[in-house]
Each structure stands twice: as structure tokens, then as C-alpha cells.
C-alpha positions as CSV (number, residue, x, y, z in Angstrom):
1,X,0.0,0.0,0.0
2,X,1.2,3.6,-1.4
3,X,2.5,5.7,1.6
4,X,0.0,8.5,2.6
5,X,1.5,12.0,2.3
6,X,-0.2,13.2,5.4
7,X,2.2,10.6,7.3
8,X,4.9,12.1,9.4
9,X,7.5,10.3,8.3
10,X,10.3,12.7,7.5
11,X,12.5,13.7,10.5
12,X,12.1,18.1,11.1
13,X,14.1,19.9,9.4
14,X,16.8,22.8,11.3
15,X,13.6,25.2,10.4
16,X,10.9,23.7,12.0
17,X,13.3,23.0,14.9
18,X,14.0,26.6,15.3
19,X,10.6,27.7,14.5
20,X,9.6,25.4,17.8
21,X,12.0,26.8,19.6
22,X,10.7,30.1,18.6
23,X,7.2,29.2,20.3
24,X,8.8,28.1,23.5
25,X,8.5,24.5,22.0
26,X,12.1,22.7,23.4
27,X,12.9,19.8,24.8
28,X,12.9,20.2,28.8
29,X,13.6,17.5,31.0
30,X,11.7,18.2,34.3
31,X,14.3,15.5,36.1
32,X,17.3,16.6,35.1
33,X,16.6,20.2,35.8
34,X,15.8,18.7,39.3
35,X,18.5,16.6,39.7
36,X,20.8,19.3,38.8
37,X,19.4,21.8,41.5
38,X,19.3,18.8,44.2
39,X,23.0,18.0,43.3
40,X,23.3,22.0,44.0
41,X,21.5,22.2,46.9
42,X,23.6,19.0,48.7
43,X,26.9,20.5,48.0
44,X,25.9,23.8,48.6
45,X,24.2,22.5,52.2
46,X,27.7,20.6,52.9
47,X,29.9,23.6,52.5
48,X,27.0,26.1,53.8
49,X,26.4,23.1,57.1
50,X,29.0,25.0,59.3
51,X,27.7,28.5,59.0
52,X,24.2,27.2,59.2
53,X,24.9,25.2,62.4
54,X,26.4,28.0,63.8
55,X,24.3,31.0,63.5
56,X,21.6,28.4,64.5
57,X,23.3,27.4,67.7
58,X,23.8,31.6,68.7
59,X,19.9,32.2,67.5
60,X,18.6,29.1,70.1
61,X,20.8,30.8,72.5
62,X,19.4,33.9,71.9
63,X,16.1,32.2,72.1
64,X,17.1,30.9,75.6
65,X,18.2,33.7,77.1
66,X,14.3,34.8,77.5
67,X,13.3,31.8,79.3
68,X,13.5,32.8,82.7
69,X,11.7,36.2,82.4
70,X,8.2,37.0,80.9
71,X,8.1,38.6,77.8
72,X,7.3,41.8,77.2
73,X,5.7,42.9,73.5
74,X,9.3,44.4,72.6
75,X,11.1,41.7,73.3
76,X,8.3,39.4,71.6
77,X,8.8,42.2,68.6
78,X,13.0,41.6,68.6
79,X,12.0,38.1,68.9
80,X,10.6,37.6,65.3
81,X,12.7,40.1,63.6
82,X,15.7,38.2,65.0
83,X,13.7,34.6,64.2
84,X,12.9,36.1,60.7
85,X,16.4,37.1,60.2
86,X,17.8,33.4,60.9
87,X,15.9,32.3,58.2
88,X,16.8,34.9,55.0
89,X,20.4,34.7,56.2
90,X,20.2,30.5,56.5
91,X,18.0,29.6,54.2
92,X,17.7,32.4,51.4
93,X,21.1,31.8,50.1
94,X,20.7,27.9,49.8
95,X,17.4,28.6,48.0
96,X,18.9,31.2,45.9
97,X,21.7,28.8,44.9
98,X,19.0,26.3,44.1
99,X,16.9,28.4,42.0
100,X,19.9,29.1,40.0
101,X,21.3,25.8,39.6
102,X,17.7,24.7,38.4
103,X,18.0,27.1,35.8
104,X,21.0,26.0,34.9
105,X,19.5,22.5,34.2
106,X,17.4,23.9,31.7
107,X,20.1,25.7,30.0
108,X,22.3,23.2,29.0
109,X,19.6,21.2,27.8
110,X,18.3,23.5,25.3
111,X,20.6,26.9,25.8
112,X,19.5,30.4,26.8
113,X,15.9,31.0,25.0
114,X,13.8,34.1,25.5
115,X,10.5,34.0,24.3
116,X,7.1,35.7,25.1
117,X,5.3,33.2,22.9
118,X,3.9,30.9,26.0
119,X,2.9,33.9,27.6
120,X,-0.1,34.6,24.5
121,X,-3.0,33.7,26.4
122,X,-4.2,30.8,24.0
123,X,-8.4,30.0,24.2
124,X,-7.6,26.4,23.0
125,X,-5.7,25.8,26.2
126,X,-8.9,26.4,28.6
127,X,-11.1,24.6,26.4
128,X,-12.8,22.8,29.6
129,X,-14.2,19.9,27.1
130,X,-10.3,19.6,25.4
131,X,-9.1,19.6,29.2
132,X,-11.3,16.6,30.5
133,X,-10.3,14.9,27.4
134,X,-6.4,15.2,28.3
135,X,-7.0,14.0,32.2
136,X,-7.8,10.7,30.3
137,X,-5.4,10.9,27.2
138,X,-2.8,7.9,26.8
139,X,0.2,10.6,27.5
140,X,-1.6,11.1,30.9
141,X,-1.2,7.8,31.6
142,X,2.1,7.0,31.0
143,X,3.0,10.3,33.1
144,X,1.7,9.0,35.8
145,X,2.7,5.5,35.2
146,X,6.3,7.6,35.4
147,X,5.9,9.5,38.6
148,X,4.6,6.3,40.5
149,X,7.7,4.4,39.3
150,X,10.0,6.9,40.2
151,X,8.4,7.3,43.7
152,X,8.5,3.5,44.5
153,X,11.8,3.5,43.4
154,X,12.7,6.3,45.5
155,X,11.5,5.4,48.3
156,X,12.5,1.8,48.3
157,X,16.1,2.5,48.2
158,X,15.6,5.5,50.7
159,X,13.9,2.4,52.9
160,X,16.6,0.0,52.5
161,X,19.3,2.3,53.6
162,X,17.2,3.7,56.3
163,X,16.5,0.3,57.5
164,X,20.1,-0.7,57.4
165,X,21.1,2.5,59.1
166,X,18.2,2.2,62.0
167,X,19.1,-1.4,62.5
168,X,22.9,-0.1,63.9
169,X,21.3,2.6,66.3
170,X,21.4,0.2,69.4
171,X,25.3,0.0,68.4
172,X,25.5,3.7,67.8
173,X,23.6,4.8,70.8
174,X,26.5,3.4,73.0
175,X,29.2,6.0,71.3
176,X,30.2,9.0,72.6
177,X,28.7,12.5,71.3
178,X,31.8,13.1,68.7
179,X,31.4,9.3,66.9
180,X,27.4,9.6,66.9
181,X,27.5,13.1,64.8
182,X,30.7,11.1,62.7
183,X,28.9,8.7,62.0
184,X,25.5,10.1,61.1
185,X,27.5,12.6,58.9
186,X,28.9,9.4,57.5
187,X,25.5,7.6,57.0
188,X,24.2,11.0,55.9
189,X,26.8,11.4,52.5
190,X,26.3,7.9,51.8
191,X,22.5,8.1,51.2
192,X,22.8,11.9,49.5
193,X,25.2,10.1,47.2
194,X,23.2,6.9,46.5
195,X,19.5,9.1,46.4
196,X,21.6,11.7,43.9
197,X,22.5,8.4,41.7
198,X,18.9,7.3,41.6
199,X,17.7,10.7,41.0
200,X,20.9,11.1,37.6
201,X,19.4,7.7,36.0
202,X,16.0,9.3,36.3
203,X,17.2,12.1,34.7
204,X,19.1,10.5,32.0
205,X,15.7,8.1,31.2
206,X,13.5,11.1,31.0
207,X,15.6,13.3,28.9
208,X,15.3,10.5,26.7
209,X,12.0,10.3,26.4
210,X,11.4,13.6,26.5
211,X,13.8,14.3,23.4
212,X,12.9,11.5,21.4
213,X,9.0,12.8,21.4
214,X,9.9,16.0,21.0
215,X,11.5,15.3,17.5
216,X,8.4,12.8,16.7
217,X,6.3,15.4,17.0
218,X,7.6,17.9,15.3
219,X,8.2,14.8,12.3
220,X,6.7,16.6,8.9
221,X,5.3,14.9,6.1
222,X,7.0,14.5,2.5
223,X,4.2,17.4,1.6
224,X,4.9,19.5,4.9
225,X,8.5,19.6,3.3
226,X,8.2,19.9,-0.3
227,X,6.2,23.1,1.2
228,X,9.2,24.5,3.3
229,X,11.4,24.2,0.6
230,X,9.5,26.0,-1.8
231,X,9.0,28.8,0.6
232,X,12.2,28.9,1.5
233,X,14.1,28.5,-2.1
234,X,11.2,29.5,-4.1
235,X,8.7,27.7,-6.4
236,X,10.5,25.5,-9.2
237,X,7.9,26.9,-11.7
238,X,8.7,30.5,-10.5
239,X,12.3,29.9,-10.3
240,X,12.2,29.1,-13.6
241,X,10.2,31.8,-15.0
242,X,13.0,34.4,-13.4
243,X,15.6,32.2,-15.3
244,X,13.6,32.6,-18.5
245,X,13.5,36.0,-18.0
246,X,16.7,36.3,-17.1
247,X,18.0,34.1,-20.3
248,X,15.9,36.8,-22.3
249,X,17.4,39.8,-20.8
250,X,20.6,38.5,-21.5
251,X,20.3,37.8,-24.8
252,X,18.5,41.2,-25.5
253,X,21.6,42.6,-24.4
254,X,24.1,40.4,-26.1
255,X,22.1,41.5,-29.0
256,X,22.0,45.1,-28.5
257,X,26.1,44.8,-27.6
258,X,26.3,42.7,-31.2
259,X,26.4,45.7,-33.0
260,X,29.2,46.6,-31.9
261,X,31.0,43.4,-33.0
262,X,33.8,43.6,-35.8
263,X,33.6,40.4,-37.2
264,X,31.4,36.6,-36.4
265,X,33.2,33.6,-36.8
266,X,31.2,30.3,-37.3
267,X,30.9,26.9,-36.9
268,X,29.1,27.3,-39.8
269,X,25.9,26.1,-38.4
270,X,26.2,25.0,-35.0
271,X,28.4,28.1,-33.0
272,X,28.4,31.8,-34.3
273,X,31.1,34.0,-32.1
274,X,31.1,37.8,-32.2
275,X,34.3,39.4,-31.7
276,X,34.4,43.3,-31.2
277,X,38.4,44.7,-31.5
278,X,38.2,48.6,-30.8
279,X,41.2,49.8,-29.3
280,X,40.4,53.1,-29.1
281,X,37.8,54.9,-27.7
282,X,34.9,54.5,-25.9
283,X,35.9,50.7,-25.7
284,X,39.4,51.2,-25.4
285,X,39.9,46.7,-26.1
286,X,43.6,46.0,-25.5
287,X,43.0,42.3,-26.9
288,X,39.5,41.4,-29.0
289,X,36.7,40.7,-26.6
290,X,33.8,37.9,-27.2
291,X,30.3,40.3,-27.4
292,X,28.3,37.5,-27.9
293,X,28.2,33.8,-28.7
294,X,25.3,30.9,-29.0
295,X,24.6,27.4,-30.7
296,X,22.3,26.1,-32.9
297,X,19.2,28.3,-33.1
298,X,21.0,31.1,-31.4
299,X,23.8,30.8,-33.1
300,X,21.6,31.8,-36.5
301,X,20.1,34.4,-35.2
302,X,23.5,36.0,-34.5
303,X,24.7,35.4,-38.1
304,X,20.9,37.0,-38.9
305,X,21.8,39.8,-37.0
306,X,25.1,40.3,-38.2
307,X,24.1,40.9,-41.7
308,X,21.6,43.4,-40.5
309,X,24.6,45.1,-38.6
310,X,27.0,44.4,-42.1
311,X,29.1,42.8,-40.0
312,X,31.8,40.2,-41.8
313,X,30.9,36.4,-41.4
314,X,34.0,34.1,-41.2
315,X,33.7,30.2,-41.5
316,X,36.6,28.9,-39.3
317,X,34.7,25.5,-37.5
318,X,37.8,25.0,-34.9
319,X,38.6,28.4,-34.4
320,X,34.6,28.7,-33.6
321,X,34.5,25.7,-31.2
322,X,37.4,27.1,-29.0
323,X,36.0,30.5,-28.8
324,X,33.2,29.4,-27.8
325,X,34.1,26.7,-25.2
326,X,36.9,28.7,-23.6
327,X,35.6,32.7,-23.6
328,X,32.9,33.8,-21.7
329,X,31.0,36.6,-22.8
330,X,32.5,40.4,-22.4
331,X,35.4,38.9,-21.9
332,X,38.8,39.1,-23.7
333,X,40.2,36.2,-25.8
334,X,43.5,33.8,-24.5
335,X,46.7,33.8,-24.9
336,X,46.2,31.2,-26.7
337,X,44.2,31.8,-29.5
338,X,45.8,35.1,-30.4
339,X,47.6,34.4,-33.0
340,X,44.2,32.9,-34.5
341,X,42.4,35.8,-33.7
342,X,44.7,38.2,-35.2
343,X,45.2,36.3,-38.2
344,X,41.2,36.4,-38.4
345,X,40.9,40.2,-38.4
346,X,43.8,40.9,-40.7
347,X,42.1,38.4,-42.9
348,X,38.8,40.6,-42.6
349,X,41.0,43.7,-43.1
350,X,42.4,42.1,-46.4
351,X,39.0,41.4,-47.4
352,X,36.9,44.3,-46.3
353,X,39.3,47.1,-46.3
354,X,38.5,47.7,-42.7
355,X,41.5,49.2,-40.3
356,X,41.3,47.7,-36.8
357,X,44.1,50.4,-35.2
């Protein structure tokens, strides 16, 4: 059975790619976006643990300082400022480096992009009938199919290391201070490593997947291109219409320039060559020039329009076929078919009386 042209079988091409992109329309990977910021916001916790700790400890000191005396509504008042201050100078800079490591994770997937096409309030999107539809749409499905996956995952290996770790308490309850905090540090790094290791394959399945529908639907059908590249290069029909009319331009010109010509040298019937030698002015030559050339039918309607102008004819078939392979029009002739040349016009001067310098 005939493929159907409505098909998308043809991958995008770069345009329709960068239209997309244009619209907003990239590939973004949720996951790795958030894997990227969680990687940021454990490393940036594990440097940042110190400070944190520390201006903790002196605010709960603070805080303990007013337990013996009743409060009174300024001290309540310094209270929250102080309380509110704890958090901004503890937490707004871990949440700050988060934000900007999540952007991050959509850069480098699909680079810096600045578009207010998403923002174009679009009617079709709250189309409450369309909506319903989607809650129930196969691609629903399979999302959530996803997140439950990744939770059970998640929270199974959370649970085994937890379990392991809870299961070593009674041991670790017997250690001083200094080798309990070591060793929940210790259990602590493990876990962040392993949970950041689950949370990277995540990522790396659901770029995946994300990328490769992406492209499929953006896919275009044989049609959908032919159309691109006929808006983009043109219409074959038009395109050649311009180089008809571009052919007849040219040769209106060559014609009008033929009049200028000293002498046409022929195949006899299959290449005519014009030749214009006028070393003086306005054309000031300083070696014969080709005016104009053509084969076949062309090439008679030179010779026509040479007798019209009374310009000599000259039969020379190899003399012909080398002028007219080698010399492009308006320019001069080689090296090396002077002497030929010459010997051409001094012939025409013998026989027409006609003085070339």
C-alpha cells in the first residue's frame, strides 16, 4: 500500500526545529533540571552546614536567654525580627543557589531561550471539554505510570538504607557524642550520594523520552517539506520563469552589444562567435573581446543579425568551437588563440578594407 503523504515520516528539518524553539516549543527534562538543582542544593548544604549550624546554635541561645523572664511585647517584637532574620540569612542563600542551579538544568539542555510566545493567552488551552479529554489521554497515563515508578523506586532505596542505618542505632547509641555526629555525617553522604545516583538515572531516562517525542512530533510529512522548501528556495515553476526571463534579458543585451562586433566567426551552423576589436575609444579593447556567442538556433540568429549590422561572417569551424568553449561573454580572448584571432581580423581587413588600429 502507497505511503499517505499526510504521514509524518520525515524527520524536522533545522527550520521547524528553530521555529519550535521560537514558540517556546524545546525539549525540557523536568528531572534533570531537578537533579541538577538537588546536586546543588547538597553540595551547597555541605559547604554552607557549618555556617548554618552556627548562626543556629547563637539564635537558640538567643532564644534561651528569654526563658527565665516574661516577655514583654518588645522583646516578643525583637524576637521575630531576630527569628525572621535566621531564616533569610540560612536559608535564602541555599534557596537562591537552588533556584539558579535549576535554571542551569534547563540551559544546558536546550541553551538560553527568551520567548514571550507561551505567555499569548491561548483560548484552545482552557477549552474545559479539550481539558477533560487530556485528564484521560494515553500521555496522561504513561505520566503517571512515570511519577509512581519513580516514587516506588525512591522510596524503596531511601527504605533499605534507612532500615540498614536504623538497625545499627542500638550500636550507635553506645558511642560518645563526637562518633554519633561522625557517624551520622557518614550515613548521611552515603545516602545523599546513593538518592543523587537514583535521581541522575531518572534524569538520564527522562531526557530520553522527552527528546525523542519531541522530535516525533515535530516529524513533517513528505508534503509539509516539499512546502518548506518551496517557501524557503522558491517555487520550481517560479524559479524558472526568473531564469527565462533572465536568459531573455541576456540575450536582448548580447544582442543590443552585437552591433558593436567587428567580425562573427562560425561553426558554420552549429556556433556563431562575435568578436568586437576597438582599441580606441569608448571601448578602449587592448585584446579582441567575445560580445556574444550561441549554438544552434542562437547561433543563426546571431549570423541574422550580423548581416543586418554588415558585420563580416568568417567560417573557421575549430577556431569557432574554442571560442566558444573557452571565452565567456564580455570577456577578452587567450593567450592562446591570439595568434588565430589576429590572423582572423587581418584576414577581414584584407578582405573588407576595414582598419582595426
Amino acid at each position: 500500500m502507497a505511503e499517505s503523504s499526510a504521514e509524518k515520516t520525515e524527520e524536522a528539518t533545522p527550520k521547524r526545529i528553530e521555529d519550535a524553539r521560537k514558540e517556546g516549543n524545546v525539549p525540557k527534562s523536568v528531572d534533570m533540571a531537578g537533579f541538577v538543582a538537588l546536586t546543588a542544593a547538597v553540595i551547597a548544604l555541605a559547604a554552607l552546614f557549618g555556617y548554618i549550624a552556627e548562626y543556629m546554635m547563637r539564635f537558640f541561645r538567643y532564644c534561651a536567654s528569654f526563658a527565665a523572664h516574661p516577655l514583654e511585647l518588645n522583646q516578643i517584637a525583637a524576637l521575630g525580627l531576630n527569628g525572621t532574620l535566621a531564616v533569610v540569612k540560612t536559608a535564602v542563600p541555599l534557596a537562591a543557589l537552588v533556584a539558579l542551579f535549576g535554571a542551569i538544568g534547563y540551559i544546558v539542555q536546550f541553551g538560553l531561550l527568551f520567548t514571550t510566545k507561551p505567555l499569548i493567552p491561548d483560548l484552545k488551552k482552557i477549552n474545559p471539554i479539550k481539558g477533560f479529554s487530556n485528564l484521560f489521554s494515553m500521555q496522561r497515563l504513561i505520566d503517571g505510570v512515570k511519577i509512581t515508578l519513580k516514587v516506588l523506586i525512591a522510596l524503596g532505596t531511601a527504605g533499605y538504607f534507612l532500615w540498614k542505618y536504623i538497625k545499627e542505632l542500638p550500636t550507635v547509641g553506645l558511642f560518645g557524642i563526637g562518633d554519633q555526629i561522625a557517624w551520622l555525617v557518614e550515613k548521611s553522604l552515603v545516602i545523599s550520594v546513593v538518592m543523587l545516583l537514583v535521581f541522575f538515572s531518572f534524569a538520564l531516562i527522562d531526557i530520553s523520552i522527552t527528546r525523542y517525542y519531541h522530535f516525533k512530533r515535530l516529524r513533517m510529512s513528505k508534503q509539509e517539506v516539499l512546502d518548506e522548501y518551496k517557501n524557503i528556495e522558491g517555487s520550481p515553476e517560479v524559479k524558472a520563469r526568473i531564469r527565462r526571463i533572465q536568459t531573455q534579458m541576456s540575450r536582448r543585451r548580447m544582442m543590443k552589444d552585437l552591433e558593436h562586433a567587428d567580425v562573427v566567426v562560425t561553426n558554420p551552423t552549429h556556433f556563431a562567435v562575435a568578436l568586437r576589436y576597438k582599441p580606441n575609444k569608448p571601448f578602449n579593447d587592448r585584446a579582441p573581446v567575445v560580445v556574444a556567442k550561441g549554438a544552434d538556433n542562437l547561433a543563426i540568429t546571431i549570423k541574422s543579425f550580423a548581416r543586418e549590422y554588415n558585420i563580416a561572417i568568417v567560417e573557421d569551424p575549430p577556431l569557432a568551437r574554442e571560442l566558444y568553449r573557452l571565452v565567456d561573454i564580455g570577456r577578452a580572448i587567450p593567450q592562446s588563440l591570439f595568434n588565430a584571432v589576429i590572423e582572423l581580423f587581418r584576414y577581414v581587413a584584407e578582405t573588407t578594407g576595414k582598419r582595426f588600429i
